[in-house]
N, C-alpha and C positions, 0 to 999 in steps of 0.2 A: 155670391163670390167670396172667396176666403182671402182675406188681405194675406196674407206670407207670400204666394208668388209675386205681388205686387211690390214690395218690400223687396226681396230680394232680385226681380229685375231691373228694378230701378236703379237700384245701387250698382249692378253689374252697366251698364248704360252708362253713366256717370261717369266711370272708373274707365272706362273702354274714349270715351268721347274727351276728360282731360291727358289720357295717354298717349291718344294720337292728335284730334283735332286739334286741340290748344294747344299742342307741341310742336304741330304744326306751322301756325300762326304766330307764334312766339318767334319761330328758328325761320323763316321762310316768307312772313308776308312784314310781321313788324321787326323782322332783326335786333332783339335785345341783344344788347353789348354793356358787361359789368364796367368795361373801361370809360364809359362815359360819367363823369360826374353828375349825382342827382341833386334837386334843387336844395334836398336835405341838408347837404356840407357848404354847397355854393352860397346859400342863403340863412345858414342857422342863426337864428336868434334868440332860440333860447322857450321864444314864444308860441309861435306859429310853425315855422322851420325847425323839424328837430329829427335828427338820423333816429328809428326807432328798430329794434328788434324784429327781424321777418317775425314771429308768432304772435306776439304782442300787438303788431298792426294790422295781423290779420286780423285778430281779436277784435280792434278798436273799425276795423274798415266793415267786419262781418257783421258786428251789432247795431254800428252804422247805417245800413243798407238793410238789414232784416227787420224791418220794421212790423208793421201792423197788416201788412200786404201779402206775406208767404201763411200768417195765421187765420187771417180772416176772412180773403178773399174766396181759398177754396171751400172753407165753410159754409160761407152764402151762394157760391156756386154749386153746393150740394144739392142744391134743388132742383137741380138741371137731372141730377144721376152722378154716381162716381164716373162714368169712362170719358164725357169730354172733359172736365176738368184737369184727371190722369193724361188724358194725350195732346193736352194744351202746355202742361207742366214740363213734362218727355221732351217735347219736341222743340219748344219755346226756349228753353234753358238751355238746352245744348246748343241750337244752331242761331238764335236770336241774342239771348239775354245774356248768358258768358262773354259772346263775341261783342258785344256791347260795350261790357264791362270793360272787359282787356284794351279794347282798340281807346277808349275815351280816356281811361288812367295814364297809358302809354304817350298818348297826345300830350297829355297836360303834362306831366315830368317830364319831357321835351320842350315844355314851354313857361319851366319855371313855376309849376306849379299852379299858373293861372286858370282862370273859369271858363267853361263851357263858352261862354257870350264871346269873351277877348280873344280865343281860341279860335271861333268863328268868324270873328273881325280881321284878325292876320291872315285865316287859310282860304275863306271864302270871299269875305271883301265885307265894307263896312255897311251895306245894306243887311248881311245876314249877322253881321256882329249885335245891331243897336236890334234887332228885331228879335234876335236870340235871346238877348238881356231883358226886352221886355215881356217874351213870353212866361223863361223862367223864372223872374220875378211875381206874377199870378201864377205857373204851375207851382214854385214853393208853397207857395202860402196855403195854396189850395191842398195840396199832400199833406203840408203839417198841422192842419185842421182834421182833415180825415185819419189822419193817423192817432192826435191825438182824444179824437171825439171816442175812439176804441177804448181810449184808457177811460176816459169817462163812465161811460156805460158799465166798465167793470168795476169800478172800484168808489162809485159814488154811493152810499148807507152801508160800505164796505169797513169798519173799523178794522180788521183783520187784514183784509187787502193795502190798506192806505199807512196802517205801520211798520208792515215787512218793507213796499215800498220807497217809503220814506226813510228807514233806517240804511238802505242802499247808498245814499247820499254820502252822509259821514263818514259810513265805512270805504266807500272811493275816495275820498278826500284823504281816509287816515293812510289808503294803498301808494297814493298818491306822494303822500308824503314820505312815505317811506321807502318805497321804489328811486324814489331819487335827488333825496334828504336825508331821511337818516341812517337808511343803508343800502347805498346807490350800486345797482346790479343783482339786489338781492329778489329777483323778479318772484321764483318758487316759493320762497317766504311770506313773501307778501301775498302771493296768489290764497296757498294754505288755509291762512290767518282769513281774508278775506272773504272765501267759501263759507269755515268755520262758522264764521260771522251772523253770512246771509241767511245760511240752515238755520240759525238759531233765532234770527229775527222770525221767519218760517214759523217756528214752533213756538215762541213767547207770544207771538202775535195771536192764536188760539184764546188765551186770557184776558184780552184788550176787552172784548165784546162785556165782560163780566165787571170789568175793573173800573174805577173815578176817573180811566184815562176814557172811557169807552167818548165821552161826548168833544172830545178834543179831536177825538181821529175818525170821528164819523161826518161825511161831508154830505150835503146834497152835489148836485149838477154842478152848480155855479162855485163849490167852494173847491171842489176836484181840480174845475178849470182854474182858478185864481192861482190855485198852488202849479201847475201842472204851467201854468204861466211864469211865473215868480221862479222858476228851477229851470223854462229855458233860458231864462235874462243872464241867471248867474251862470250858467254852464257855457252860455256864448261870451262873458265875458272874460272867466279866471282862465289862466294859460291851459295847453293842453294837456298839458303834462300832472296839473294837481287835482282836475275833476273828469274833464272826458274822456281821457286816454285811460285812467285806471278803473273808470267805471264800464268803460265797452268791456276793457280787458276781461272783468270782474262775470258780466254781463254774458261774454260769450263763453265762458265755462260753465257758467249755468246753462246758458243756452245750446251748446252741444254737450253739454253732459246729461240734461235731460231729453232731450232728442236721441240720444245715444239710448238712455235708458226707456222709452218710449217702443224704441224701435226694439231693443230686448222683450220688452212687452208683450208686441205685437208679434214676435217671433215663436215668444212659449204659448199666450195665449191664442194665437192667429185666430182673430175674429170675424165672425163670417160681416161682412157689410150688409146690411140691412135696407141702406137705400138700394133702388135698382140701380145694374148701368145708366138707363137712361127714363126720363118720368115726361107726363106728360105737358111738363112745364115747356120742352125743349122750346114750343111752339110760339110760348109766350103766354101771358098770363098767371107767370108764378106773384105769389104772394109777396115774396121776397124782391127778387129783380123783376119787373113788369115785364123786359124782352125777349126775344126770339135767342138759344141757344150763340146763335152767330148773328152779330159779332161781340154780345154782349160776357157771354165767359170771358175773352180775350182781355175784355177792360176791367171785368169783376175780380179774375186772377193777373194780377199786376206782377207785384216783387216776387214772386215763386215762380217766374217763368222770364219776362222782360221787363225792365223798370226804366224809366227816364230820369227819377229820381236817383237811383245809382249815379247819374252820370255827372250828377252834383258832386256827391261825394267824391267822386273819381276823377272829379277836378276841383276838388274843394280842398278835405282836411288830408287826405290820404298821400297825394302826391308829393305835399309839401313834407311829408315825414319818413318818405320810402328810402329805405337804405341803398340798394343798389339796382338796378334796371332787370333783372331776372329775377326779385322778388316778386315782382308784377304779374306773374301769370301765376304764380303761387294767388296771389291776393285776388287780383281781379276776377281770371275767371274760376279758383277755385271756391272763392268765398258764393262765388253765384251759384253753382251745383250746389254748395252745399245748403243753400237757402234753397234751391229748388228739392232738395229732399225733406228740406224745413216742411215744405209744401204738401209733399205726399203722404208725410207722416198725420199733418192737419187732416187732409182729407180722408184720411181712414178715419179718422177717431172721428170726427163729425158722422160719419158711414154709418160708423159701426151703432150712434142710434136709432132705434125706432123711430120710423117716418114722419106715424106721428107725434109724438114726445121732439125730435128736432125742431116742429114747423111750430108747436106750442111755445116752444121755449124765445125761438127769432122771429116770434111776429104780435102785434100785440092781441089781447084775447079778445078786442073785436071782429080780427080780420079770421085768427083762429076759427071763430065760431062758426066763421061764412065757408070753410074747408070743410063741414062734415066730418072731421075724424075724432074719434077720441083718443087720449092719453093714457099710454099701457103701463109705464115705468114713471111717471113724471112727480107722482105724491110721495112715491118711497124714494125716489132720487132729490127730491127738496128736503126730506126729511133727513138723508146722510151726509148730504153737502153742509147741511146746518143755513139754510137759506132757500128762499122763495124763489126759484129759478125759470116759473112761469113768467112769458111776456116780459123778456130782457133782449131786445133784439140786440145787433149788429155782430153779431157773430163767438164774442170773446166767451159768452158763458158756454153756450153749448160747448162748444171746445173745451174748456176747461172742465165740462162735466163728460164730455169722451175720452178726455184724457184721465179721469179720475176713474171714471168704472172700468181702463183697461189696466194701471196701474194696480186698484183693488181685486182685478181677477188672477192677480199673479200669485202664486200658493206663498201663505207665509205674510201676503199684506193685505188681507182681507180684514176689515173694520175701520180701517184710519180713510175711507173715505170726505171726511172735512177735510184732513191734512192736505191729500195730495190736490183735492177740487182748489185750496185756499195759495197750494203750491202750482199751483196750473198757474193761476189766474196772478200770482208773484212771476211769475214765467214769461206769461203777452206781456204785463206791462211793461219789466226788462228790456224785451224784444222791441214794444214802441217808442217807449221812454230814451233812447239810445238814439233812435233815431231822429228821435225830436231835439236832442241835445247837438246833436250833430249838425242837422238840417237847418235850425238856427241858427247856428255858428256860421255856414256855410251862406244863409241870406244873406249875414252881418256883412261878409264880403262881398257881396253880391251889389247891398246898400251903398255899400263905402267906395266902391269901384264907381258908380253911378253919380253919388252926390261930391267923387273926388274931381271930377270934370268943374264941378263946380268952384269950391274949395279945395283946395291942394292936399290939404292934408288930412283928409280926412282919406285919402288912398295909402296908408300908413294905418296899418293892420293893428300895430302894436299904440297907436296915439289913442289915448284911456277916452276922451272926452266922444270920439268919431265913432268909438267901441258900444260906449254908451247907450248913443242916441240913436243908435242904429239897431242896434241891440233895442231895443225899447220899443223900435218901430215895428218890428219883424213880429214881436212875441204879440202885440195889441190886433196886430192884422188877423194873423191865423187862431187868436184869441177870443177875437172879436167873430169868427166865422164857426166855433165850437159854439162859444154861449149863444146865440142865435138859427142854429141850423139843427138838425137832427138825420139818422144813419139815411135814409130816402131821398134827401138832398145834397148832404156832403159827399157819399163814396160813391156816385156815380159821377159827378165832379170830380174826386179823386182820381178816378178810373180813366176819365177823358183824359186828364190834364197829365197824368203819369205817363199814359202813352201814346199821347200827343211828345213828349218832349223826348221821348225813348227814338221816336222816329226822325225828331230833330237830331239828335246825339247821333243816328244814325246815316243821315245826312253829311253831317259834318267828318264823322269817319268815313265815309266814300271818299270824298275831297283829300282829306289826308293818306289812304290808303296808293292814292291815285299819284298825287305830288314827291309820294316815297319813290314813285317810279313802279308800283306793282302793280295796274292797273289789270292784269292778266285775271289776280287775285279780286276786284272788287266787288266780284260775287259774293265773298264772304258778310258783305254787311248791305250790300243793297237790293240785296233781296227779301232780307229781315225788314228792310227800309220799306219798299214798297209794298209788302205783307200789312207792315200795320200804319202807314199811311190808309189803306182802303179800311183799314177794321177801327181807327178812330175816326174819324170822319165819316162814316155811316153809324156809328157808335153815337158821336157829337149832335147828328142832324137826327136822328132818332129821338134821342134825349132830351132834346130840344120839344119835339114833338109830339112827343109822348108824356112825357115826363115836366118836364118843367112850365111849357105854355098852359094844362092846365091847371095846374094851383099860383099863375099868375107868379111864376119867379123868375123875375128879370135881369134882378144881379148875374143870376146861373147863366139865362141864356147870354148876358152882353159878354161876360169873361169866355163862355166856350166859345163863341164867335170869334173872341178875338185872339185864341189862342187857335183856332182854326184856321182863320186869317196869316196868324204867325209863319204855322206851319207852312201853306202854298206858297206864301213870299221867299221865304228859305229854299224852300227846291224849285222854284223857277229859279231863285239866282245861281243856288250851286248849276241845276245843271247847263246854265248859260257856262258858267266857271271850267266845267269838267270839259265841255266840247274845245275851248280852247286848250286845255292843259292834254288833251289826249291827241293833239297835234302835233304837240311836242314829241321827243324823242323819249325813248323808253331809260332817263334819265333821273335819279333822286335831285328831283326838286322842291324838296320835302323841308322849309323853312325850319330848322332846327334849332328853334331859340336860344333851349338850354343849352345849350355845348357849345 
């Protein structure tokens, strides 16, 4: 199969599905109106609250949400065959994971910008509020472990990897400052300067491996994590506006500018795919994910199709910043197409290697051995990357070395294969690193909402001390589940628990949909709802069964049980909730906090 039709129906899809569907639901189920105040002017403080630029927050909402999920998931779902993965993506993003998006951002700028849990507490009642809070509190923790164990695997004996990475930091910070310090609105200047920057870390970074600097920036396992720890502490504490906001921004130029160019790629070079549609894995017994096609793709391909983790964001940093109520289907459901194209592009270039060269590369050369196959391209593709790329599972190198041999097939960039493999893999962690900076910030709330019940004031966003200590708490948790676990335990726990909470999110949006008075409309999200209600929870009870009882891991099974547990309580209460509210008259009774 030649990836270019694939490429170009996708994008036609896409483009078809936000023109009408989401215009749809925009004008018609959730009625944006620019004349309502957002929480952004109602609530600015400078900190937290802050009116931001439609493109700029798409930037900081898109880097936010594209984490480690639209890259890696379809990578390791490559084993299945390219065609479910492709019609998981397709069909998942448009009518599940967009409408997700839109319906949960919308909610919360309605409600002042508050969390998934408090959201749940006012529209469904306070049994679904305190059980929402404590599932998403383990599904975070659980996601920004598996997210960040992505960056680990890439960029640990990486000196090249770990100081392009790291000089990302500063240069946000200097964007940061200048964006709206020393010369405030000057957004394109800074962007420039910015790029300039990151290209060049890119290239100087080539010399580190050579240089007195090489034994400073070369980390094992544990030293990746430590720092990858210590940068979400700081990013969840300093305002948004001087590290997070100008690093998404920073972040998502690279990240669809390379995607952009990616997709150029795949257009001149149009590579045939090499995996088949479909392999004999579907059945079960892949090397990679141990289960049956269904319902295991569905949790393997997360953020590139449906995320519950979105649904943090979308009531975490994003709301609190949204300039006016019709930006919101710009942001929400656009930023999700475009991470489900994130997606497609991943799964081509994992494709487009030799079956076996991909399985060598994501599995270790024990399990390799027990596959029978040999390695066609695997000596001379270690040897152009400038590194050892045999038995690096979890997905990020392959991809980064799919994405370098289509790069290097393009006429005129043939030889700088280091560069682009070294710029791939500056690229995932971008992609994850965003998310992790985000999704931190986003607990810290989460934490502070929780232990402000207790103490007062630590529900006081901006109070340094409650920032802190909660901040502290978050980054040790999902810290503590990296230096301890590996890609076989964490991301199928990621996979449960992302869309375990996706179907909560989607839960909660029926209830709201219902209360606006469009109950006609509530097919739009409760049937995404009861789709992946059965595909996590056969996903979970498998997992369980498969996978985790026997290498005796117990933490795994008690957290999926009880994030299982979560979920059935939530939709026994909504739909006790819904049976009364669809009693009522076909009136907006849709609790409008904000306004």
């Amino acid at each position: 199969m030649n990836a270019l039709p694939i490429i170009i129906g996708s994008l036609c899809i896409f483009a078809l599905a936000y023109r009408f569907y989401a215009t749809f639901i925009a004008a018609k189920v959730l009625v944006l109106d620019d004349r309502k105040r957002t929480p952004s002017h109602k609530l600015n403080d400078g900190q937290n609250y802050f009116p931001t630029n439609k493109w700029v927050l798409f930037g900081h909402h898109f880097a936010a949400i594209a984490g480690a999920g639209p890259l890696i998931g379809p990578v390791l779902a490559a084993q299945f065959g390219y065609l479910p993965g492709l019609l998981w993506i397709l069909i998942g993003s448009v009518l599940a994971g967009a409408v997700h998006d839109l319906v949960v951002l919308v909610a919360s700028i309605r409600h002042k910008g508050k969390s998934l849990a408090e959201i749940a507490g006012e529209e469904v009642g306070p049994i679904s509020g305190i059980t929402t809070a404590i599932a998403v509190i383990f599904i975070i923790v659980i996601a920004l472990a598996g997210l960040g164990l992505a960056v680990v695997n890439s960029l640990k004996e990486s000196s090249w990897g770990v100081f392009t990475i790291g000089c990302s930091i500063p240069i946000a910070l200097f964007m940061g400052l200048y964006m709206y310090r020393f010369r405030k609105g000057k957004i394109k200047e800074a962007t420039i300067i910015g790029v300039f920057l990151l290209l060049l870390a890119v290239i100087m970074g080539k010399y580190i491996p050579e240089s007195p600097l090489k034994h400073i920036f070369t980390m094992d396992k544990n030293g990746v994590t430590l720092a990858i720890v210590l940068y979400g502490f700081i990013a969840s504490v300093l305002p948004v506006w001087m590290l997070l906001c100008p690093r998404d921004y920073l972040s998502t130029y690279m990240k669809l500018g390379t995607i952009a160019f990616l997709t150029v790629g795949i257009i001149i070079v149009h590579p045939d795919l090499k995996i088949p549609a479909v392999t004999e894995y579907i059945h079960g017994g892949g090397p990679i994910i141990p289960g049956h096609v269904f319902p295991f793709v569905c949790i393997t391909i997360a953020c590139g199709a449906i995320s519950g983790f979105h649904s943090l964001i979308g009531s975490g940093t994003t709301p609190k910043m949204i300039n006016k109520e019709s930006d919101a289907l710009f942001i929400g459901y656009g930023a999700m197409i475009a991470e489900a194209f994130v997606s497609i592009t991943a799964l081509i270039a994992a494709c487009a290697l030799c079956p076996a060269d991909y399985f060598a590369i994501n599995v270790s050369p024990e399990k390799f051995a027990l596959l029978g196959l040999t390695p066609v391209h695997l000596e001379r593709l270690s040897a152009e990357v400038g590194e050892n790329i045999a038995g690096r599972p979890g997905g990020a190198v392959s991809l980064a070395v799919g994405m370098a041999q289509i790069f290097s097939a393009i006429p005129g960039l043939y030889g700088f294969m280091s560069y682009w493999y070294h710029f791939a893999i500056m690229f995932e962690a971008l992609f994850i690193l965003t998310t992790i900076d985000t999704g931190t910030r986003v607990a810290r709330f989460l934490f502070q909402e929780a232990f402000g019940k207790i103490y007062a004031p630590f529900k006081q966003t901006d109070w340094m001390p409650g920032t802190i200590i909660c901040s502290a708490l978050v980054v040790c948790f999902w810290g503590y589940f990296i230096y301890t676990g590996n890609i076989s335990t964490i991301w199928p726990m990621f996979g449960i628990a992302n869309q375990l909470l996706s179907a909560i999110a989607l839960c909660i949006g029926t209830t709201i949909i219902i209360k606006l008075g469009k109950a006609k409309y509530m097919y739009i999200t409760l049937l995404p709802m009861i789709f992946m209600t059965v595909i996590t929870i056969s996903a979970g009870y498998l997992s369980i069964r498969d996978n985790f009882l026997p290498i005796k891991s117990y933490l795994n099974i008690i957290l999926t049980v009880i994030m299982m547990v979560a979920l059935i309580i939530i939709l026994i209460d909504s739909f006790v909730k819904w049976k009364g509210f669809l009693h009522k008259s076909e009136e907006n009774i849709f609790a409008d906090r904000g306004n």
